[in-house]
Structure formats: C-alpha cells, structure tokens
Z-matrix of the N, CA and C atoms (Angstrom, degrees):
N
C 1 1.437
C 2 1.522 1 111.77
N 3 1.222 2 98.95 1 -46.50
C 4 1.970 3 93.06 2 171.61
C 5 1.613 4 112.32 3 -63.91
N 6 0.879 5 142.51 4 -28.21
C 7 1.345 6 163.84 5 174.27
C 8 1.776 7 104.60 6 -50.21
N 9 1.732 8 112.34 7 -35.63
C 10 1.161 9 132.62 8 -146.67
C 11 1.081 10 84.71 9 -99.24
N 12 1.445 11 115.15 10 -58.27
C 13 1.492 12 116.03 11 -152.28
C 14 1.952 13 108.96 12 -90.94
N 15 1.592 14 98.22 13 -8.42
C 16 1.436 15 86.73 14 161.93
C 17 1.414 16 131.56 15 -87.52
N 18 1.642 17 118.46 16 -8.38
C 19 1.254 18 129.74 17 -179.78
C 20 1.233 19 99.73 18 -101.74
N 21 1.550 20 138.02 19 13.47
C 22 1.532 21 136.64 20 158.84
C 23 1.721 22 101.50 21 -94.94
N 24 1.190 23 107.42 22 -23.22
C 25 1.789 24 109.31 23 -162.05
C 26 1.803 25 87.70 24 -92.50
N 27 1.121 26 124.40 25 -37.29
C 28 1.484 27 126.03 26 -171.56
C 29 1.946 28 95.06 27 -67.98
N 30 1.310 29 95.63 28 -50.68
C 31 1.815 30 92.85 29 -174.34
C 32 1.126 31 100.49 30 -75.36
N 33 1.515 32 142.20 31 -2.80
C 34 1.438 33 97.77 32 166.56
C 35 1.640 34 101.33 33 -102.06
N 36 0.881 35 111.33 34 -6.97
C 37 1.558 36 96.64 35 164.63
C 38 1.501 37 114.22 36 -91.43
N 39 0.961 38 141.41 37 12.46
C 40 1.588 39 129.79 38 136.41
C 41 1.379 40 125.34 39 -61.32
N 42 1.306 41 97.25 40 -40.97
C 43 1.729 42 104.00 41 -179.64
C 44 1.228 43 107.90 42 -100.69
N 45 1.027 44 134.40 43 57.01
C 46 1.311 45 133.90 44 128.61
C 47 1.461 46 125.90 45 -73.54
N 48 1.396 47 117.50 46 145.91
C 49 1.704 48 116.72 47 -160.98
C 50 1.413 49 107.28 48 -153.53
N 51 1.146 50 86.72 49 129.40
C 52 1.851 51 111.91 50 -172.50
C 53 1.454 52 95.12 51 -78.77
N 54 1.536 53 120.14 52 119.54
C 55 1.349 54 122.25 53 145.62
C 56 1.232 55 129.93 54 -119.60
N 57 1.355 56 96.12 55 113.22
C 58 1.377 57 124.48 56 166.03
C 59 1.513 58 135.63 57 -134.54
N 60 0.935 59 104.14 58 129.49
C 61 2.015 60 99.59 59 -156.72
C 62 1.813 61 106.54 60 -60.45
N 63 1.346 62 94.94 61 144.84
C 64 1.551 63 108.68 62 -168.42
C 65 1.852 64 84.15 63 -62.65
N 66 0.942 65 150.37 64 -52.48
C 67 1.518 66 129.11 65 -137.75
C 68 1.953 67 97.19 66 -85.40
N 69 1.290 68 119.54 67 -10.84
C 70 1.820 69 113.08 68 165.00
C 71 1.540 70 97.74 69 -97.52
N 72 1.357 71 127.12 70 35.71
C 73 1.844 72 117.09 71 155.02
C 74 1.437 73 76.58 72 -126.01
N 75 0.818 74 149.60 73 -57.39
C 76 1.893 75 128.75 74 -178.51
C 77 1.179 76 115.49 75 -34.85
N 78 1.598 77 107.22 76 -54.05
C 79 1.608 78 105.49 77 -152.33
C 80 1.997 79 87.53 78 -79.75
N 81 1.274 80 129.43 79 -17.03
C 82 0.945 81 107.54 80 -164.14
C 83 1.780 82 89.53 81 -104.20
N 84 0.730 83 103.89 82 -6.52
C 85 2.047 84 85.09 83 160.28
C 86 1.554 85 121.95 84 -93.91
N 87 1.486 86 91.92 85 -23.46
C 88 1.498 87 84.00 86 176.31
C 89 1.513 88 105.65 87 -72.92
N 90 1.839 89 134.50 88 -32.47
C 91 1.428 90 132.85 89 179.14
C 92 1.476 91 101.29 90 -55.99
N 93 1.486 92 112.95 91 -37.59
C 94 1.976 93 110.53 92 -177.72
C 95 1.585 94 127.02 93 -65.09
N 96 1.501 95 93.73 94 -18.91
C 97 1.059 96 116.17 95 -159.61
C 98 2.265 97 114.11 96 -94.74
N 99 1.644 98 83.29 97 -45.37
C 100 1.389 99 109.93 98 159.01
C 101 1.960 100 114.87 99 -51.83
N 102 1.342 101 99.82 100 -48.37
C 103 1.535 102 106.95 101 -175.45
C 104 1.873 103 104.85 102 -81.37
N 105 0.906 104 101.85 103 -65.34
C 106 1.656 105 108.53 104 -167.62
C 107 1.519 106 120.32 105 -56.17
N 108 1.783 107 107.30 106 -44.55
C 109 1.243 108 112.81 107 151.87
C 110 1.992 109 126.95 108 7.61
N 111 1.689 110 77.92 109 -99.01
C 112 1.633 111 106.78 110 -171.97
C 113 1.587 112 103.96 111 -96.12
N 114 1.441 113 116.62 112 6.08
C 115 1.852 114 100.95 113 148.52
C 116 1.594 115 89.89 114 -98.42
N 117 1.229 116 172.90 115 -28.38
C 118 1.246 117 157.70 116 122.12
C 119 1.891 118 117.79 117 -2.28
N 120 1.038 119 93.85 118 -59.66
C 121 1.583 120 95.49 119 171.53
C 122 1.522 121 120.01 120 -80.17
N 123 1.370 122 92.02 121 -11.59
C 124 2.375 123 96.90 122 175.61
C 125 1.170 124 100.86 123 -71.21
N 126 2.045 125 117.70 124 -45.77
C 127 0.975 126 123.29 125 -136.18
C 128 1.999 127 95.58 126 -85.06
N 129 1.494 128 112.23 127 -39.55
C 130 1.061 129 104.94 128 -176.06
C 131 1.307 130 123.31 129 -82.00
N 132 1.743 131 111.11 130 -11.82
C 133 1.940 132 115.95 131 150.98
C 134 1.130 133 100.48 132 -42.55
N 135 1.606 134 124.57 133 -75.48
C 136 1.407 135 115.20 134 -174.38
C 137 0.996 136 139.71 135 -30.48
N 138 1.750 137 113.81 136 -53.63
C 139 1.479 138 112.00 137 170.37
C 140 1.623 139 121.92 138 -61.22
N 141 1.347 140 110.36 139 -40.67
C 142 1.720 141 102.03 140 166.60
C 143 0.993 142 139.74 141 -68.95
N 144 1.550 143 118.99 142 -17.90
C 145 1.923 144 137.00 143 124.62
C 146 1.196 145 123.62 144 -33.13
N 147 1.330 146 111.65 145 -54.17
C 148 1.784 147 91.93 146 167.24
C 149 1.519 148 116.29 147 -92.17
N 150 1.060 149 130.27 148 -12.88
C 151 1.505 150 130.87 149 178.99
C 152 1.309 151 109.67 150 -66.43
N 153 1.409 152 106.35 151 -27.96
C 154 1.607 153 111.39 152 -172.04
C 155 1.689 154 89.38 153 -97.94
N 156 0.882 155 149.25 154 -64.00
C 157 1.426 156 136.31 155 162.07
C 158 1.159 157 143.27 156 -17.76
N 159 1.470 158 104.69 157 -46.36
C 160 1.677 159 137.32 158 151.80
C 161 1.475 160 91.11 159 -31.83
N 162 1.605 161 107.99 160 -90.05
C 163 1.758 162 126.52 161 -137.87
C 164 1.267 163 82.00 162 -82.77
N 165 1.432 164 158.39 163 -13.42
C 166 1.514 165 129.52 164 168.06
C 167 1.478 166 87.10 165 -88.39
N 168 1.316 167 152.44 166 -77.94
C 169 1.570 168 120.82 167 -167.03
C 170 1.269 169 116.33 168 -36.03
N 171 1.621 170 137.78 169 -31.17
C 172 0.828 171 119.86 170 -176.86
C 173 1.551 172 119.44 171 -111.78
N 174 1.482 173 128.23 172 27.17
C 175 1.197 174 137.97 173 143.98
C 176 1.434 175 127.35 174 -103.11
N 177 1.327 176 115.51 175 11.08
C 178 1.541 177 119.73 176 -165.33
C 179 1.845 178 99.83 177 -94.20
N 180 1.583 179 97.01 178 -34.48
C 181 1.494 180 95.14 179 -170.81
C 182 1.655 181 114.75 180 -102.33
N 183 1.544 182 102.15 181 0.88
C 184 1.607 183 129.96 182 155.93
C 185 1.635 184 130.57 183 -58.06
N 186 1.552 185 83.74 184 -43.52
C 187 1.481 186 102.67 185 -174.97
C 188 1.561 187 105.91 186 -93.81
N 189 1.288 188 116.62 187 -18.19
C 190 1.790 189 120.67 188 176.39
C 191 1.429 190 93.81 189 -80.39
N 192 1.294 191 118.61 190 -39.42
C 193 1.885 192 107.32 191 179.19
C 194 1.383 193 100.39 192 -67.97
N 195 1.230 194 131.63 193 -44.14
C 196 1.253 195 130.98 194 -165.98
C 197 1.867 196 102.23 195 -51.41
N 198 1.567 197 113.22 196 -64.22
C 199 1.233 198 126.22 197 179.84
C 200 1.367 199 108.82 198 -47.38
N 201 1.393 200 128.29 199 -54.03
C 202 1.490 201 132.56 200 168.21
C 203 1.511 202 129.37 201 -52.74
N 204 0.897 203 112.50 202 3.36
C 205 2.190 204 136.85 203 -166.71
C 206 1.667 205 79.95 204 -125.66
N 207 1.161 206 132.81 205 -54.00
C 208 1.713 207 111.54 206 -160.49
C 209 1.324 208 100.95 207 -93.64
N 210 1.465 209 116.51 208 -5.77
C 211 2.002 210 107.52 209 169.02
C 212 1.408 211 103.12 210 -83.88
N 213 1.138 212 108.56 211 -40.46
C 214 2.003 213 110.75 212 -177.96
C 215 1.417 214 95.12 213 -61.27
N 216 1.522 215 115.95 214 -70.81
C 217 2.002 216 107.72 215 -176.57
C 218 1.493 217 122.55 216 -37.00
N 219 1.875 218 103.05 217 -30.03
C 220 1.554 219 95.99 218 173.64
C 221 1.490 220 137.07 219 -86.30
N 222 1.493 221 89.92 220 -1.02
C 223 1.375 222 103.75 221 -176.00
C 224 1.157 223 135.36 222 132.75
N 225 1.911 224 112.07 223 -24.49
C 226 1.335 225 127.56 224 161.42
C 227 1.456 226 127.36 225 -55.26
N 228 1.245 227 129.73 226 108.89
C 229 1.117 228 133.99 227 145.84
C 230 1.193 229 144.76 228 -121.83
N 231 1.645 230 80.87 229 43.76
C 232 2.039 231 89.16 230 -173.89
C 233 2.003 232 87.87 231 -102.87
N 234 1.440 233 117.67 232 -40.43
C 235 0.983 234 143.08 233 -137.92
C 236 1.493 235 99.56 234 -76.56
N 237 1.768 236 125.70 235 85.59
C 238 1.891 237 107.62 236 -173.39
C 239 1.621 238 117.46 237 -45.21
N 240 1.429 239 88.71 238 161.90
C 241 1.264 240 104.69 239 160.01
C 242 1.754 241 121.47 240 -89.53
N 243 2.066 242 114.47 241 110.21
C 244 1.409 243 76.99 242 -177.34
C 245 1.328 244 128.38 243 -94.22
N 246 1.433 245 131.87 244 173.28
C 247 1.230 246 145.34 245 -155.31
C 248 1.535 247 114.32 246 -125.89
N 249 0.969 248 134.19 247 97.60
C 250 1.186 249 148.22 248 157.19
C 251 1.830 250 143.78 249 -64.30
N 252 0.805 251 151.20 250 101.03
C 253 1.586 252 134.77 251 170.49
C 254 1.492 253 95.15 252 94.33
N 255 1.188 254 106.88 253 -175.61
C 256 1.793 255 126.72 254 163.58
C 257 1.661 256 109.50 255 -134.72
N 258 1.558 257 106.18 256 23.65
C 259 1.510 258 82.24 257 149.27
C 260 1.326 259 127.66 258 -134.51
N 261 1.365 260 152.48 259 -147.37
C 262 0.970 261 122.85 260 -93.67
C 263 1.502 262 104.60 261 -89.54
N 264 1.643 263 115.22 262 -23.86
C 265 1.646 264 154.97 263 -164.56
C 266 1.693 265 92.25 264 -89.63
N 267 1.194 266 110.27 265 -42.74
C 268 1.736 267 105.14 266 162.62
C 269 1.416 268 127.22 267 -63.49
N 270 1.636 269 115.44 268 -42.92
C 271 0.923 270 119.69 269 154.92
C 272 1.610 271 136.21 270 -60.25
N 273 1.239 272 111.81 271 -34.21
C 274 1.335 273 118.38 272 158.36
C 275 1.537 274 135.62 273 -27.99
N 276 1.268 275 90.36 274 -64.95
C 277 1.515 276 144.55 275 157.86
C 278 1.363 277 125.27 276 -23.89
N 279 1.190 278 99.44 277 -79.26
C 280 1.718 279 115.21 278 155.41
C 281 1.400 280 117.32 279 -61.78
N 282 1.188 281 120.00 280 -40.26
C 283 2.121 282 114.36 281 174.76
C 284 1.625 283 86.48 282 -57.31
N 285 1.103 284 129.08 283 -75.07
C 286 1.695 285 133.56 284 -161.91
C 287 1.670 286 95.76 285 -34.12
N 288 1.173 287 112.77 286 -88.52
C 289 1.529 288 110.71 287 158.36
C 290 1.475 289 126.90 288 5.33
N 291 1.018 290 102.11 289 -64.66
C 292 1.945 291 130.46 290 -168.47
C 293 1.818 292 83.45 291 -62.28
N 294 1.747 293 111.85 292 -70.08
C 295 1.359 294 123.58 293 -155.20
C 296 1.639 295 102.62 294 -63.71
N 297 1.643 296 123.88 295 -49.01
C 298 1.270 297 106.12 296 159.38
C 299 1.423 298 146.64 297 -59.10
N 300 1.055 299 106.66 298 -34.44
C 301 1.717 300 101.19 299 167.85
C 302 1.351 301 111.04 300 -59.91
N 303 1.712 302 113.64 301 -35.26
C 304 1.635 303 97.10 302 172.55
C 305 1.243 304 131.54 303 -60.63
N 306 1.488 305 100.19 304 -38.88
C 307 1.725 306 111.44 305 176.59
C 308 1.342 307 99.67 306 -60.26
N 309 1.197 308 139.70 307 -29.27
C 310 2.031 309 145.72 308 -153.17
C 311 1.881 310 77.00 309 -77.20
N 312 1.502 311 98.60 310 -73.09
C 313 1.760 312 93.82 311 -162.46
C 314 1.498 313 104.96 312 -65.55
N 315 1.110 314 131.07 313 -12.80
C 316 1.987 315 111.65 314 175.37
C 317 0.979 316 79.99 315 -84.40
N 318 1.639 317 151.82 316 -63.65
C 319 1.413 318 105.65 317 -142.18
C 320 1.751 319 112.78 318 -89.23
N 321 1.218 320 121.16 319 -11.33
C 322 1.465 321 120.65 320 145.46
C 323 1.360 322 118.89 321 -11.24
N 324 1.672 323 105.20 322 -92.49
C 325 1.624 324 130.30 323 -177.37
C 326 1.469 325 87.43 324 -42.06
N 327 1.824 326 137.11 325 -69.99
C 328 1.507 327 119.14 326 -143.15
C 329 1.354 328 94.42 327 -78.05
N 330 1.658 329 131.75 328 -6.07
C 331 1.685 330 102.28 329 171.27
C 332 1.614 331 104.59 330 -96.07
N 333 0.982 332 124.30 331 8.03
C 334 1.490 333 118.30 332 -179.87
C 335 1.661 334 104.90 333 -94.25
N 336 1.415 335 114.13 334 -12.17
C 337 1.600 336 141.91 335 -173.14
C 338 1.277 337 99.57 336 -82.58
N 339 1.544 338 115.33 337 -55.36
C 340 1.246 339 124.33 338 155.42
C 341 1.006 340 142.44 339 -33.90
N 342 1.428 341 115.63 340 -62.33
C 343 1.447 342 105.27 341 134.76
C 344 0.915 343 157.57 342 -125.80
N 345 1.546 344 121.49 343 54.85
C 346 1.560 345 117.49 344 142.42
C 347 2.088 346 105.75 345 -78.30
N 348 1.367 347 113.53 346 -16.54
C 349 1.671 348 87.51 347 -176.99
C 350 1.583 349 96.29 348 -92.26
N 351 1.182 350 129.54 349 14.81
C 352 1.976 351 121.22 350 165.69
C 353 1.175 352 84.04 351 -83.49
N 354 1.554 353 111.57 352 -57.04
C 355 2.010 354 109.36 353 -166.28
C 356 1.664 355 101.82 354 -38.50
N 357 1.285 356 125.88 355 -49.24
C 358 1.310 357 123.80 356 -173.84
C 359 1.031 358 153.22 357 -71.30
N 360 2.129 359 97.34 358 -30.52
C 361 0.940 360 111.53 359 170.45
C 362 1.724 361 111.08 360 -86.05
N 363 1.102 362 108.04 361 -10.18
C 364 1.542 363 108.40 362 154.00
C 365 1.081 364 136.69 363 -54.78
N 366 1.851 365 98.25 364 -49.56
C 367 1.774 366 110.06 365 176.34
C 368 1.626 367 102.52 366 -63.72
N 369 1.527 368 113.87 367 -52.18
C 370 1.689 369 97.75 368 178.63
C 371 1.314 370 127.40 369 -71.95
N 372 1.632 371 132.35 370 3.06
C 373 1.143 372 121.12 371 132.91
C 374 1.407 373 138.19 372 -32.65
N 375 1.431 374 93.49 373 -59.51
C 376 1.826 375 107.89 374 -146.45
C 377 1.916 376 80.52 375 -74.06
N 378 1.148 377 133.86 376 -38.91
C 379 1.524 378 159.02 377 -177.59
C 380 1.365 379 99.75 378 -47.39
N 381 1.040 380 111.51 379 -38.01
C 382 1.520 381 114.50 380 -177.39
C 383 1.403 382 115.77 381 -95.91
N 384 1.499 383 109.00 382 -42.95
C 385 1.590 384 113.43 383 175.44
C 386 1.012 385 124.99 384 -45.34
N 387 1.613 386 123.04 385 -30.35
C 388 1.519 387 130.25 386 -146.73
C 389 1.624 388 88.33 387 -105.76
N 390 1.149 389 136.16 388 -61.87
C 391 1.771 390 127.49 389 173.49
C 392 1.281 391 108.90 390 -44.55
N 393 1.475 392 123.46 391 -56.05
C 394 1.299 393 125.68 392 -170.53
C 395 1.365 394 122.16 393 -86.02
N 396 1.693 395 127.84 394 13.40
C 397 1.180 396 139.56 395 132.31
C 398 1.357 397 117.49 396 -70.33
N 399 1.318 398 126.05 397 -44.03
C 400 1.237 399 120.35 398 175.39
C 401 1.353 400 131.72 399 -64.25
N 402 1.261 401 107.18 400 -38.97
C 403 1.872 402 126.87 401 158.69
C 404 1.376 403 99.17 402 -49.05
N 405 1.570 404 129.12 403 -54.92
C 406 1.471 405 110.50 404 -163.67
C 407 1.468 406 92.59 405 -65.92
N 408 1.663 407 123.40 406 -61.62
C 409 1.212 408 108.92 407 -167.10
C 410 1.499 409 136.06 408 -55.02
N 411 1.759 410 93.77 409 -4.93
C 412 1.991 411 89.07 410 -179.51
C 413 1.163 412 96.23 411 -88.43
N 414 1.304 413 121.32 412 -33.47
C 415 1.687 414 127.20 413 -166.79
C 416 1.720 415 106.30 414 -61.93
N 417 1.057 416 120.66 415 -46.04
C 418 1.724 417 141.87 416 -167.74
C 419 1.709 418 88.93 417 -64.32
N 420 1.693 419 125.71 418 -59.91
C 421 1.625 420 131.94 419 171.82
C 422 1.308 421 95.77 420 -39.21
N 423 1.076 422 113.38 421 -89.51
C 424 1.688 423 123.04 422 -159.66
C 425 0.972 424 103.12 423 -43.64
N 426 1.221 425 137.33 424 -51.56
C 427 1.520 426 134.54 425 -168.41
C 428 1.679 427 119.67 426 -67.45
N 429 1.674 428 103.52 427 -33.55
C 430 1.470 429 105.67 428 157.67
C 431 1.101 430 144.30 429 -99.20
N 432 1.410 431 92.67 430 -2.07
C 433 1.482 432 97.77 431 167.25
C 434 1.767 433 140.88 432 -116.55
N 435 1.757 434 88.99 433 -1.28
C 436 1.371 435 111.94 434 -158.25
C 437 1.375 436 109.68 435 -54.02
N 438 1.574 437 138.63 436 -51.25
C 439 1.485 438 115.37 437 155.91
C 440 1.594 439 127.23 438 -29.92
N 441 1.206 440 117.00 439 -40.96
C 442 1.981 441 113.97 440 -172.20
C 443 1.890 442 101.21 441 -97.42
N 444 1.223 443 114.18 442 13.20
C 445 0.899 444 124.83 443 176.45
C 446 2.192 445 122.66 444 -76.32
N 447 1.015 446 115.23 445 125.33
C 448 1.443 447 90.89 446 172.71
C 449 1.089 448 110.22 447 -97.93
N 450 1.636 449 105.11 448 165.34
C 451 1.779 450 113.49 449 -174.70
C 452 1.226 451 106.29 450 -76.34
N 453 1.423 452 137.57 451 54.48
C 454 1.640 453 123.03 452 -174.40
C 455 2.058 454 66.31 453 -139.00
N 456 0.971 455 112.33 454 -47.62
C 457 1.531 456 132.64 455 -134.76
C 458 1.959 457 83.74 456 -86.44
N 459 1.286 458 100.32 457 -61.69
C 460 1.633 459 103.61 458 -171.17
C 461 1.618 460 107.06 459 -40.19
N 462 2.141 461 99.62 460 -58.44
C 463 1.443 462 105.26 461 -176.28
C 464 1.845 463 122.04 462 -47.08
N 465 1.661 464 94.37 463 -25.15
C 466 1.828 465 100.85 464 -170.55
C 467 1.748 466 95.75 465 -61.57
N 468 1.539 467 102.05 466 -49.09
C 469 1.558 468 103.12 467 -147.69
C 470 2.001 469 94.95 468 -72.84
N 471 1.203 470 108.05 469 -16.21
C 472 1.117 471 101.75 470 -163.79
C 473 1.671 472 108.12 471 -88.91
N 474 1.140 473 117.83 472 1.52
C 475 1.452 474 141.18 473 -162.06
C 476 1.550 475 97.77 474 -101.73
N 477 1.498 476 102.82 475 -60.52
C 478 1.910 477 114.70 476 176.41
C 479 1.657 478 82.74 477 -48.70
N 480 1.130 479 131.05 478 -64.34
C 481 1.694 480 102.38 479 -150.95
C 482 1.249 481 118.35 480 -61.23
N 483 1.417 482 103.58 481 -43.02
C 484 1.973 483 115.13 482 -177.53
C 485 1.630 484 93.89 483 -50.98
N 486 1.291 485 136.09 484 -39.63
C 487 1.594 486 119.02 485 -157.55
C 488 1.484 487 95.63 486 -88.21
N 489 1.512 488 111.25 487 -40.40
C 490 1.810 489 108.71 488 170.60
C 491 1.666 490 121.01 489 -45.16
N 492 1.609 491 113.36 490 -61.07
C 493 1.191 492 105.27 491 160.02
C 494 1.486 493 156.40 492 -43.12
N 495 2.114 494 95.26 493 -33.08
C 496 1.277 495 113.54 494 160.13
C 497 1.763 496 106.18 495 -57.43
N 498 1.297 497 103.59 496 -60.91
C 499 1.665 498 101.67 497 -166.93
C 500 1.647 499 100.31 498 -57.03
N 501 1.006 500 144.05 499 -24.55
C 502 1.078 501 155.49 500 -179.10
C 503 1.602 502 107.90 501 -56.55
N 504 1.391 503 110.56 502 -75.17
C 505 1.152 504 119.95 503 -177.04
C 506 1.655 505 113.80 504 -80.04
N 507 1.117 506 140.56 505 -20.15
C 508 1.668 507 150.26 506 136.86
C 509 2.204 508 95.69 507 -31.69
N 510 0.894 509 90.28 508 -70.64
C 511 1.915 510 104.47 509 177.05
C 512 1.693 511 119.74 510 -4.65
N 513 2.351 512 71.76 511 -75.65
C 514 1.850 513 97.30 512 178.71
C 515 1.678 514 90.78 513 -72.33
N 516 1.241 515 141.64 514 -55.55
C 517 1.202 516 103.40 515 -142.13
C 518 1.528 517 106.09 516 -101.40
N 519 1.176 518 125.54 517 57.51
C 520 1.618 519 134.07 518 147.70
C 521 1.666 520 85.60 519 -128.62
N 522 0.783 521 145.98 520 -13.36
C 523 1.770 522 124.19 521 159.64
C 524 1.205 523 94.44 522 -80.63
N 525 1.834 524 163.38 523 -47.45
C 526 0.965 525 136.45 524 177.41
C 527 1.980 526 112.15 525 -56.78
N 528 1.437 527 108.24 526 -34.31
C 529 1.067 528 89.80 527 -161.20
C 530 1.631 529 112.42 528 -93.45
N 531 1.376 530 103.59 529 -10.80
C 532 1.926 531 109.08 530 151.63
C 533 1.607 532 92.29 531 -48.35
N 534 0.809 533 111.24 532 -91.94
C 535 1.784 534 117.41 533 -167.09
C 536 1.627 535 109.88 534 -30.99
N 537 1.391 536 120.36 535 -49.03
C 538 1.331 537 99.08 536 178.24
C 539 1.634 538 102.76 537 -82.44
N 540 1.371 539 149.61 538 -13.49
C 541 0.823 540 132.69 539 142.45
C 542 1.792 541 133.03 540 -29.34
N 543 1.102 542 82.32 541 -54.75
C 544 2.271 543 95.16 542 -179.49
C 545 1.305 544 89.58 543 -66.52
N 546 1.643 545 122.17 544 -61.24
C 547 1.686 546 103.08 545 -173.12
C 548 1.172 547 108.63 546 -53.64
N 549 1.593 548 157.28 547 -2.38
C 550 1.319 549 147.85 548 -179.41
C 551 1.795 550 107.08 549 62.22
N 552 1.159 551 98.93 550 52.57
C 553 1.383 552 137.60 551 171.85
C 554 1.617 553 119.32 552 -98.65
C-alpha cells in the first residue's frame, strides 16, 4: 500500500499543467528576443573593436621592430632602434638597441683596423721599395760595368748591396714578426 500511494503522489505531480495561453509565450519571446538580439550583436561589435584595437596596438610597435631588424640586416647602424613602453615589445626593443650600438662600435674599431693595416701595408711597401731599388740599381752597375770597374770601387758597390739586403731582410722580418705578434704568437 505505501508502494501504491507513492506512485499516486508521483502521478499527480507529473500532471500538473501550466496554463497559460500560447500567444503570451510568443509575445514574450518575441520581447526576449527583440532585447537580447542586438545587445548580442553590440556585445560581439565590441569584442571585434577591441580585438582589432588590441592587435593594431600590438602590431604597430612589432612591425617598427620588424623595420628596425631589416635596417640593421642591411647595413644600417647609424639609424636607432626606437624603444617604447617597458613591456615586453619595449623590452625587446631596447636589447635590439643594446645589440646595435654594439655592432655600431665593432664595426667602428674593425674599420679603423682597416685602416691603420692599409696605412701599413703601405708604409711597408714604400720601406721596401727604397732598399730594393737600390739593390736593383747597384746590381744593374756592377753587372755593367764590373770589368771597367776598380777593385776599391767594385768592393764599395758590392758592400751597398750586402747593407741593402740586410735592410731588406731586417724589413720582412719585423713585418713577419708584427704578424706573428697580432696572431698572439
């Protein structure tokens, strides 16, 4: 009997029934529908208003690093990097910064490297020309003239060459030993 009377108490609460005329659940979905609608469509303008607001604030100072990376790759390094904010694209920003001025002063120092060793290898040209013009020219004497030559005169010219050659070979080897010097030799 309890068994009975709980599956009479369950059925009448199934059948219970809402009356209310179908045309006030229309009119009141169509009022839900009227409102929620187009705050639904405000709400998702908004989000693509700021999303697009978002990613242009945050591609504007993306794309200036971007431009600032292909002036340094091309060769500019007079040209700063600019720097913006302190976060993370600011920070970026400033390392790039940091990394170009370093590249600005190495390649400074290696063209000033540049030239002082043209300056040098110039100076040990001209250093060399001037002994080893004179060697050709004592050698070219002696050689044409060495029969009408006297032996006081032969021994002189033959003396100028030995000291030409010394200076000669003294020359190369403090330019070898600059060089094994720079190699840390």
């Amino acid at each position: 009997t309890d068994g009975a009377a709980a599956a009479a108490f369950l059925g009448a609460v199934a059948m219970y029934a809402v009356h209310i005329p179908v045309q006030t659940l229309t009119d009141a979905r169509s009022a839900i529908l009227r409102f929620y609608v187009p705050l639904v469509a405000c709400i998702v303008l908004l989000a693509l208003a700021l999303g697009y607001l978002g990613s242009t604030l945050l591609a504007r100072p993306l794309g200036r690093l971007t431009n600032a990376a292909a002036r340094i790759g091309g060769g500019d390094l007079e040209s700063p990097v600019p720097v913006e904010g302190e976060d993370e694209v600011g920070q970026l920003a400033q390392r790039m910064e940091e990394m170009r001025r370093s590249l600005h002063q190495t390649y400074s120092q290696l063209r000033q490297l540049n030239q002082l060793k043209d300056e040098y290898l110039f100076s040990v040209a001209h250093e060399v020309r001037t002994p080893l013009s004179s060697l050709v020219a004592s050698v070219e004497i002696l050689a044409g003239d060495y029969q009408h030559m006297a032996p006081a005169e032969r021994e002189a010219t033959i003396r100028r060459i030995e000291r030409g050659a010394v200076r000669l070979q003294t020359l190369v080897e403090n330019v070898l030993d600059a060089g094994s010097i720079r190699a840390g030799r």
